[in-house]
VEXZATOR-791502 format. One record per residue (C-alpha): x, y, z. Coordinates in steps of 0.5 Angstrom, whole numbers, padded with zeros to 4 digits, always signed. Example, Ala and Ser with C-alpha at 12.3 -4.5 7.8 and 13.67 -1.06 7.14 Angstrom:
+0025-0009+0016;+0027-0002+0014;
This chain:
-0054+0084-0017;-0052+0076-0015;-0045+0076-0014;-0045+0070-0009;-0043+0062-0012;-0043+0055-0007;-0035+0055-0009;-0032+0061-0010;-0033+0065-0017;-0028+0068-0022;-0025+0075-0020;-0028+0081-0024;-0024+0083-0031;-0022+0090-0028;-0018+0086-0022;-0013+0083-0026;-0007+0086-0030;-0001+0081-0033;+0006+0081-0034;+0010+0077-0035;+0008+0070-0041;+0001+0072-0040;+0003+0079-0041;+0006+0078-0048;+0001+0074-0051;-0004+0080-0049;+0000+0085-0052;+0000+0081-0058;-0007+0080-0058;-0007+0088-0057;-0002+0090-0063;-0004+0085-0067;-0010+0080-0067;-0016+0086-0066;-0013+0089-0071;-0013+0084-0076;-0019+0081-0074;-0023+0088-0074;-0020+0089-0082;-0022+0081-0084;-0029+0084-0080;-0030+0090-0085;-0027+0087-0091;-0021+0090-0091;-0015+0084-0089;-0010+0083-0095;-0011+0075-0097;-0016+0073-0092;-0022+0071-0094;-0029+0075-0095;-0032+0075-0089;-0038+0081-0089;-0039+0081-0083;-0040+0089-0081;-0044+0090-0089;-0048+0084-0086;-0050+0089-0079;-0050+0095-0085;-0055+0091-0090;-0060+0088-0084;-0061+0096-0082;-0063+0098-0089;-0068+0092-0089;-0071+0094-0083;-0071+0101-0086;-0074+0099-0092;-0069+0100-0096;-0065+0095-0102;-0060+0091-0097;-0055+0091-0102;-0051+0085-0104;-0056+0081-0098;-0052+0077-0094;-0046+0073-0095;-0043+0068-0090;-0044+0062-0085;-0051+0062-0081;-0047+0064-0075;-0043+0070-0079;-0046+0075-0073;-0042+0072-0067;-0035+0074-0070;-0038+0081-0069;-0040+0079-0061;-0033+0075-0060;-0029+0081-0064;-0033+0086-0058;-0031+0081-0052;-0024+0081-0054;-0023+0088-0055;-0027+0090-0048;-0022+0085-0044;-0017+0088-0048;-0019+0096-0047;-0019+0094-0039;-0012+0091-0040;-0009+0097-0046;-0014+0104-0045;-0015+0105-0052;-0019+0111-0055;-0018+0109-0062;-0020+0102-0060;-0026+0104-0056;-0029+0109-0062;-0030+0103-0067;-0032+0098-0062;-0038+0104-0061;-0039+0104-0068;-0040+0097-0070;-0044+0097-0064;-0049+0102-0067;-0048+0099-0073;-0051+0092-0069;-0056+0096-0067;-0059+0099-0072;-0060+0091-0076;-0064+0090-0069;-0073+0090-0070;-0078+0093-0067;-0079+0088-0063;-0071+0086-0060;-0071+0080-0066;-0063+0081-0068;-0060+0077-0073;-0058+0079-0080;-0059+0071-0083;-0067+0072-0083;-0067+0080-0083;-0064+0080-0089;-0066+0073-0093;-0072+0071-0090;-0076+0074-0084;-0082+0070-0085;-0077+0064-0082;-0074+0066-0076;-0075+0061-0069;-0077+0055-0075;-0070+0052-0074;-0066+0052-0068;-0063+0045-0070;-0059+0048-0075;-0060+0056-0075;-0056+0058-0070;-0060+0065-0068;-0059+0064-0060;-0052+0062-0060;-0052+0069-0065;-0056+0072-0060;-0051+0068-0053;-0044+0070-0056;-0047+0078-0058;-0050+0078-0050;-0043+0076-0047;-0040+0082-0051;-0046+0087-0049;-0043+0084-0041;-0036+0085-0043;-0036+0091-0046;-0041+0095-0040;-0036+0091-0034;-0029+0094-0039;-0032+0102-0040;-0038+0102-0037;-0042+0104-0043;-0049+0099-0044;-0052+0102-0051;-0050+0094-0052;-0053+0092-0046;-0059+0095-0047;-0060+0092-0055;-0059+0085-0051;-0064+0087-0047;-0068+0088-0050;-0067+0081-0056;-0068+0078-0049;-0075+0080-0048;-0076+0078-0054;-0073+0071-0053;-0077+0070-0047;-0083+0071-0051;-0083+0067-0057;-0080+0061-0051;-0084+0063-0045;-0089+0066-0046;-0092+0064-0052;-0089+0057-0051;-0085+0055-0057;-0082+0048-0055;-0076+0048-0057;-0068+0049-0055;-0061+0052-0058;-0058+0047-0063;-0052+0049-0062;-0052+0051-0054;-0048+0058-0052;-0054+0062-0051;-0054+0058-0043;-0048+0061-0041;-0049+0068-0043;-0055+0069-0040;-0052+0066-0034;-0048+0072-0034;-0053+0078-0036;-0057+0075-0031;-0051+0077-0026;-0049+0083-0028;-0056+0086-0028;-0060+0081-0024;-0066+0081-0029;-0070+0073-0027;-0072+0072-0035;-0064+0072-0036;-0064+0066-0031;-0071+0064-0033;-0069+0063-0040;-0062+0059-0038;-0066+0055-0033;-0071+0053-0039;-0067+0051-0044;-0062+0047-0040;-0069+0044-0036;-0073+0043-0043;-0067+0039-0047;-0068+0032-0048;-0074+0032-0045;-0077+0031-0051;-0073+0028-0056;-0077+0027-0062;-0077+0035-0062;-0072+0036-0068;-0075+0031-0072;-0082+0034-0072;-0079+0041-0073;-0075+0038-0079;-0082+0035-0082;-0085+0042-0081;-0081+0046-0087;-0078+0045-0093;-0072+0048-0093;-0064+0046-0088;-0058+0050-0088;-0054+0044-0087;-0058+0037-0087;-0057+0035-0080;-0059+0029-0079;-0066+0031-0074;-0065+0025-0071;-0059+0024-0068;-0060+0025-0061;-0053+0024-0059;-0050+0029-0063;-0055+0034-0062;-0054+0032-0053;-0062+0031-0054;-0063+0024-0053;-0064+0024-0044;-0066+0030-0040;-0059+0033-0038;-0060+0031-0031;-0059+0024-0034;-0054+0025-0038;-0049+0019-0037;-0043+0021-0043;-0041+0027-0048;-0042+0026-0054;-0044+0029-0061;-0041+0036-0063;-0035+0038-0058;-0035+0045-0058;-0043+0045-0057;-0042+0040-0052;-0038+0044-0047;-0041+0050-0048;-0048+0047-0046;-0044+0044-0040;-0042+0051-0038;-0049+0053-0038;-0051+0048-0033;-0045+0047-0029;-0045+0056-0028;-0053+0054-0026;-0052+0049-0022;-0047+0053-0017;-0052+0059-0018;-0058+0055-0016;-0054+0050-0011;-0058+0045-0016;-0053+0039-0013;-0057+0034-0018;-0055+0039-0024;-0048+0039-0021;-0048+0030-0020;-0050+0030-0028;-0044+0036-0030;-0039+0031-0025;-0041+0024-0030;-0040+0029-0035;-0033+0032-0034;-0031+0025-0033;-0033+0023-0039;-0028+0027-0042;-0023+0028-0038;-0022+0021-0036;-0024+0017-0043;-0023+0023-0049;-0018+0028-0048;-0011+0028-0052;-0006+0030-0047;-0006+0037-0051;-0012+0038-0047;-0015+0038-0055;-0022+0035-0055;-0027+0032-0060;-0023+0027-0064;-0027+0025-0071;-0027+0030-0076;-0035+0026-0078;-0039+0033-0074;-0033+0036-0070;-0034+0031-0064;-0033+0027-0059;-0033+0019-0062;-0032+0013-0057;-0029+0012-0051;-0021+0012-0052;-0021+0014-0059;-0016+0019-0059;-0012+0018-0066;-0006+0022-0066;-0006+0023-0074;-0013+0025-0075;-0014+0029-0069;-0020+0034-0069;-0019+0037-0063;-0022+0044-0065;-0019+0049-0061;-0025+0052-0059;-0027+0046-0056;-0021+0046-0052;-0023+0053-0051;-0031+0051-0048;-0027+0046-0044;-0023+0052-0039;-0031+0056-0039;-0034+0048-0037;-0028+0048-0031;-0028+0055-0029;-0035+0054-0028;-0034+0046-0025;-0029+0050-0020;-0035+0055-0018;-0039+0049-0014;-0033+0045-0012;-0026+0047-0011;-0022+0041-0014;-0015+0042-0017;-0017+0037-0023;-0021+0043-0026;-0015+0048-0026;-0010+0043-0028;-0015+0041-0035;-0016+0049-0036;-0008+0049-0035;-0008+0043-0040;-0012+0046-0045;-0008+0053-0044;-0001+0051-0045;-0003+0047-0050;-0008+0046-0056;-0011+0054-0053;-0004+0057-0056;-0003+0053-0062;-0008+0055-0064;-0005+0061-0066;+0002+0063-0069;+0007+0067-0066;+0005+0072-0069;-0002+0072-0068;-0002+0073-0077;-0005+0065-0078;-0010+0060-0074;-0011+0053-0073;-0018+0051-0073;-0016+0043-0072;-0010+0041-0068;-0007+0035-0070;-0002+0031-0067;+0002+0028-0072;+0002+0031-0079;+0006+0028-0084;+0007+0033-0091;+0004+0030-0097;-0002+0026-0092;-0004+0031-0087;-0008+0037-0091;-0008+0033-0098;-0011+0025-0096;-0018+0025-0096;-0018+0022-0089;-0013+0028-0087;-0015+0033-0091;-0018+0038-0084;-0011+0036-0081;-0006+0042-0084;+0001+0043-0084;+0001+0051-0085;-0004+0055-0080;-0009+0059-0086;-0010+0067-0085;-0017+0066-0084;-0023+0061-0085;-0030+0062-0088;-0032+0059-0081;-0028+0064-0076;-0031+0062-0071;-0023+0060-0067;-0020+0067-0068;-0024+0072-0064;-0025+0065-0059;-0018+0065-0058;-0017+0073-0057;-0022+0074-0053;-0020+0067-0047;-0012+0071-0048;-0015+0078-0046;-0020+0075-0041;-0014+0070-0037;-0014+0073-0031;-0021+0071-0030;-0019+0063-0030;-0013+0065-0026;-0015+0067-0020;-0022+0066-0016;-0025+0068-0009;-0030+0066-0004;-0032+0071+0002;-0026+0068+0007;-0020+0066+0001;-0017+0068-0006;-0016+0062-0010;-0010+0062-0014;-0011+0057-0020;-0007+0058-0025;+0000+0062-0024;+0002+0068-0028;+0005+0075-0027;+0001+0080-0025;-0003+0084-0020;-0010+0081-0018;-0015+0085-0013;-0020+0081-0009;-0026+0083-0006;-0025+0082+0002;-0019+0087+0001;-0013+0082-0001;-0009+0084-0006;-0003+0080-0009;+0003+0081-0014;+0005+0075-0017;+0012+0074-0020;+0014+0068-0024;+0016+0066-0031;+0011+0061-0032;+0011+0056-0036;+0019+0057-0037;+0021+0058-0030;+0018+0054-0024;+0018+0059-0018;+0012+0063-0016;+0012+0068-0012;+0006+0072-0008;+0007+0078-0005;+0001+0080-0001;-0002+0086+0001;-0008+0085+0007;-0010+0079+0010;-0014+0073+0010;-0014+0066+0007;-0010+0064+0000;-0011+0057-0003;-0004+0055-0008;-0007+0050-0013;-0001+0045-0014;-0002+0041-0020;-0002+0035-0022;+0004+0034-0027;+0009+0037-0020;+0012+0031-0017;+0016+0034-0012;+0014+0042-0009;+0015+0047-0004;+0012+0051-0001;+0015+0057+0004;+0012+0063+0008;+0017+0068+0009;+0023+0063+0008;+0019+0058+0013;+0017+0052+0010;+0009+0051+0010;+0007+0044+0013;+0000+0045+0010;-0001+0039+0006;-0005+0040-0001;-0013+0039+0000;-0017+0037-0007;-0010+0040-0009;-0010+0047-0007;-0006+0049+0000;-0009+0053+0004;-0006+0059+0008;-0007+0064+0013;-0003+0070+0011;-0002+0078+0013;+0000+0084+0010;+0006+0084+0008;+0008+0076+0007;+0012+0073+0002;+0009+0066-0001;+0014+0062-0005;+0011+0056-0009;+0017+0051-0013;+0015+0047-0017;+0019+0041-0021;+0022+0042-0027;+0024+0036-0030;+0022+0034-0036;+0019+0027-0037;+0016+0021-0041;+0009+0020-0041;+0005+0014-0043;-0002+0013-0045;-0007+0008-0042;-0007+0001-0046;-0014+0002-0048;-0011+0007-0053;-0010+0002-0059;-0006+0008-0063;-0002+0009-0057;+0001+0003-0056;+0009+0003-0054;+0009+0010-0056;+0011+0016-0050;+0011+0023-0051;+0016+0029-0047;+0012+0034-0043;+0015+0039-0038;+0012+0044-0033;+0005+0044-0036;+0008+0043-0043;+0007+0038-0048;+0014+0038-0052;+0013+0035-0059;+0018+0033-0065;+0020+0037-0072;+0024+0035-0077;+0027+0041-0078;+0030+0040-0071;+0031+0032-0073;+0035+0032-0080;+0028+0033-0083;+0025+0026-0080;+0021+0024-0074;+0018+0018-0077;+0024+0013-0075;+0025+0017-0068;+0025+0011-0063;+0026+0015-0055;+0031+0011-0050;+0027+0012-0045;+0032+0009-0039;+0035+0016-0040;+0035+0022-0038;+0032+0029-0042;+0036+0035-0042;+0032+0042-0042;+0035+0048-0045;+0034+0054-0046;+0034+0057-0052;+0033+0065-0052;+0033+0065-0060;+0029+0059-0061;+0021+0061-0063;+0021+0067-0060;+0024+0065-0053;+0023+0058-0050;+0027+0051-0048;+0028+0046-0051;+0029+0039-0051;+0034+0033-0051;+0032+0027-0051;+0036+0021-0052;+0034+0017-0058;+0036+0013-0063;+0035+0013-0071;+0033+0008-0075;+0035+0007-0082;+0031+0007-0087;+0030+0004-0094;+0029+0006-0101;+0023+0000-0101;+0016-0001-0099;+0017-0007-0095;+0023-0010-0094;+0026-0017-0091;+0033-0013-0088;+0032-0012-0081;+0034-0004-0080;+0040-0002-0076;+0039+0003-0070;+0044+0009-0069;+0043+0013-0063;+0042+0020-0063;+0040+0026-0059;+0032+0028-0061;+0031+0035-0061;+0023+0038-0058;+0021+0044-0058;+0014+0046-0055;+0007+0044-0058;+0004+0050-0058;+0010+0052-0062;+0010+0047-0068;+0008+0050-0075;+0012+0056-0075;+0018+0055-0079;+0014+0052-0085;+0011+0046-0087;+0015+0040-0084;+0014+0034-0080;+0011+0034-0073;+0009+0028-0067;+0008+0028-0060;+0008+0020-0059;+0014+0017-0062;+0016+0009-0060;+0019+0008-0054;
């Protein structure tokens, strides 16, 4: 089994548990959305969408059977990857929560996955079930190798949470047969929506078999090199799914050889999981000009198209990425499984450098546009991350129709929820990493980690409230601490001594022994941020942050109306705590000031200004005390 990584590598699932913050929303996750999530699976939710994605699995076995296939296939073209990010969710939190019940009905869609598997380890209920004459004739569109990429990271997740590899051995198997049709019998062509990379990356740690890691090598190697490839397999049948355009490379990342990849562009989620692939590769292979490519890369989305939400892909045209700087707050994509694919690209950046600016965007993305996306009672869903709705434009203009005030039930496309779930439940693998010699510690919750060398440690902290965090330590060896970004100040003490250690790429680097007490404070004051000039739509605008949270504006906290707040910025903000307020949080005062507003379009009376106290509330919050308005830019 290969376990080694250049950097450092994520821990185990099965060395971590959470308490605290992170402990909370994994209880959630646990109580409420799998639950949920495996009642819309079956057909079973109440007001939520038809999703037929097990009748799916149910009707490809009786076709292969030869049997009528009921009422055939109903759903997306990637309706069988709900299941795989269903499976993940529920192994990551059946290692969090033993539960039998839980476990017994992962083991029975698992049997139901299986049966709707040919002969020939083919596994896709799309073509089983509709037409199987046209299987691996349109990667641009069909989405069967990330069908197969989300069902292998399942088949891995759920043999490392209980040990049971009947998942593992169909994907397997679905992997002979991919190598096959892509080695061995030399089909030219590569995913259109890149996922499948990063699961072979992590079937071929687990089981060590070199056609997973051939596989990932191949399509990571193949892709751009030749760019005509989508256009003549679209000339080559008579049918689509969606109508792409085979001919827009820069959508589809197949324009150049990934080597020579300058800027992310095209459909952000396929984006970053792609970067994931190659970046978990790179630090596999110590492939240095694979690395060099996924650094241009990562600068061009964290330097010039990521919303201070850690959201990304800012155009609802494709779900992608647009220009440089074109982050418009109003019409806002930024989908949360993108800013789910870019905590796997940064854990994955971390695995061949260890820089504290990967951990403060997997942080960014986390706290923000990652928690949004689900409400409080992990009931609804986002799909779109706005950062600007205004009732009666958001969700009804045909330029804002994707950014919705209220987070719907469920989706036709559910791609977001079960994504969701299964990055909560699997936290501590982001958390926290290890090399030979050091335990990393590179985002900050509550809990129990084990490392590999012997160390263990117990983290207390109330994170992302509370600023203190607080490493007991069993065993010795060495400890990096990341020290984020946002922290203007720090301390650092080591049984009650101050280090003098200073931060290295961002992290600080300790020796500790059996017994030692590590204690980082962080800054907790609350602060205006300010965006670069080059943001035309941002210009004069602030937004409030504290810690690693992003604070935005409600109207139902501000007489209803956000748009004529003004920030005094020359003042100080207040942080307070509010128990009762959704669910738990602090909220923030910010001086302000209100203009008057008129009855007329447009008017030739100057408006008169009264000052206020502005009242924010964490962005991650927004949206759970019905429609009303929202910002996080307002004019400074």
């Amino acid at each position: 089994m290969v376990i080694f990584m250049k950097a450092q590598k994520q821990i185990s699932q099965k060395a971590y548990m959470s308490e605290g913050f992170i402990g909370k929303y994994q209880k959630l996750v646990r109580d409420t959305v799998i639950p949920y999530q495996y009642a819309v699976l079956n057909d079973k939710a109440d007001g939520a969408e038809k999703s037929h994605v097990v009748q799916n699995f149910i009707n490809a076995g009786k076709a292969l059977c030869g049997e009528d296939a009921g009422d055939g296939f109903y759903g997306m073209v990637f309706q069988d990857s709900d299941a795989g990010k269903w499976i993940e969710a529920a192994a990551y939190s059946l290692h969090n929560f033993p539960d039998p019940e839980l476990e017994k009905n992962v083991d029975e869609l698992i049997e139901i996955i299986a049966a709707a598997q040919d002969e020939d380890g083919y596994l896709n209920t799309y073509f089983t079930i509709k037409d199987k004459d046209k299987r691996w004739t349109n990667l641009l569109e069909a989405h069967e190798l990330y069908c197969a990429g989300h069902m292998m990271e399942a088949a891995c997740a759920y043999y490392e949470a209980v040990g049971k590899r009947r998942l593992l051995d169909v994907m397997l198997k679905n992997t002979e047969h991919i190598y096959k049709i892509f080695i061995e019998d030399g089909h030219g062509g590569f995913p259109g929506h890149p996922e499948v990379e990063l699961a072979l990356m992590k079937m071929y740690r687990l089981t060590g078999n070199e056609k997973c890691l051939a596989l990932a090598k191949h399509f990571i190697n193949t892709r751009g090199t030749d760019p005509d490839y989508y256009k003549r397999e679209r000339a080559g049948r008579d049918w689509t799914v969606w109508g792409n355009n085979a001919e827009d490379n820069d959508y589809q990342q197949s324009g150049v050889p990934l080597r020579k990849a300058e800027r992310a562009t095209g459909h952000a989620v396929r984006a970053v999981y792609l970067y994931t692939g190659m970046a978990d590769l790179a630090a596999e292979t110590d492939d240095t000009e694979l690395y060099t490519a996924c650094k241009r890369l990562w600068e061009s989305i964290t330097k010039r198209q990521i919303y201070i939400t850690g959201g990304i892909g800012s155009t609802v045209i494709g779900e992608a990425f647009s220009v440089d700087h074109d982050l418009p707050s109003d019409t806002a994509y930024a989908e949360t499984c993108a800013s789910i694919g870019l905590m796997f690209f940064a854990s994955r950046m971390l695995e061949n450098e260890v820089r504290g600016e990967y951990a403060d965007v997997m942080e960014q993305a986390f706290y923000n546009t990652v928690l949004a996306g689900m409400q409080l009672d992990g009931k609804r869903f986002f799909y779109v991350n706005p950062l600007e709705v205004i009732p009666g434009i958001s969700g009804v203009s045909p330029t804002h129709r994707h950014d919705l005030p209220q987070r719907p039930g469920w989706y036709a496309c559910a791609c977001c929820p079960p994504n969701v779930a299964r990055l909560i439940s699997s936290f501590g693998k982001y958390a926290y990493g290890e090399s030979s010699d050091t335990a990393y510690c590179h985002l900050f919750a509550a809990g129990k980690v084990s490392f590999e060398n012997g160390m263990s440690l117990v983290c207390e902290t109330e994170y992302p409230y509370g600023f203190t965090v607080k490493y007991k330590v069993s065993g010795s060896g060495r400890l990096a601490v990341r020290i984020p970004h946002w922290s203007g100040k720090f301390s650092l003490d080591v049984n009650g001594n101050a280090s003098s250690n200073l931060p290295e790429n961002g992290y600080i680097y300790l020796s500790v022994s059996d017994g030692d007490e590590v204690i980082l404070t962080l800054d907790d004051s609350p602060r205006f941020v300010y965006a670069s000039g080059k943001i035309p739509r941002l210009s004069g605008m602030a937004a409030v942050c504290r810690g690693p949270l992003v604070y935005c504006f409600e109207g139902i906290d501000n007489g209803g109306d956000v748009l004529s707040l003004r920030l005094d910025t020359g003042k100080e903000i207040i942080a307070e705590s509010s128990p009762d307020l959704l669910g738990g949080t602090v909220r923030l005062s910010v001086p302000a000031l209100k203009i008057s507003q008129t009855d007329s379009l447009y008017t030739s009376q100057k408006p008169f200004s009264t000052p206020c106290e502005a009242a924010a509330v964490p962005y991650y919050t927004w949206g759970n005390r019905g429609e009303n308005q929202m910002r996080v830019w307002i004019p400074d």
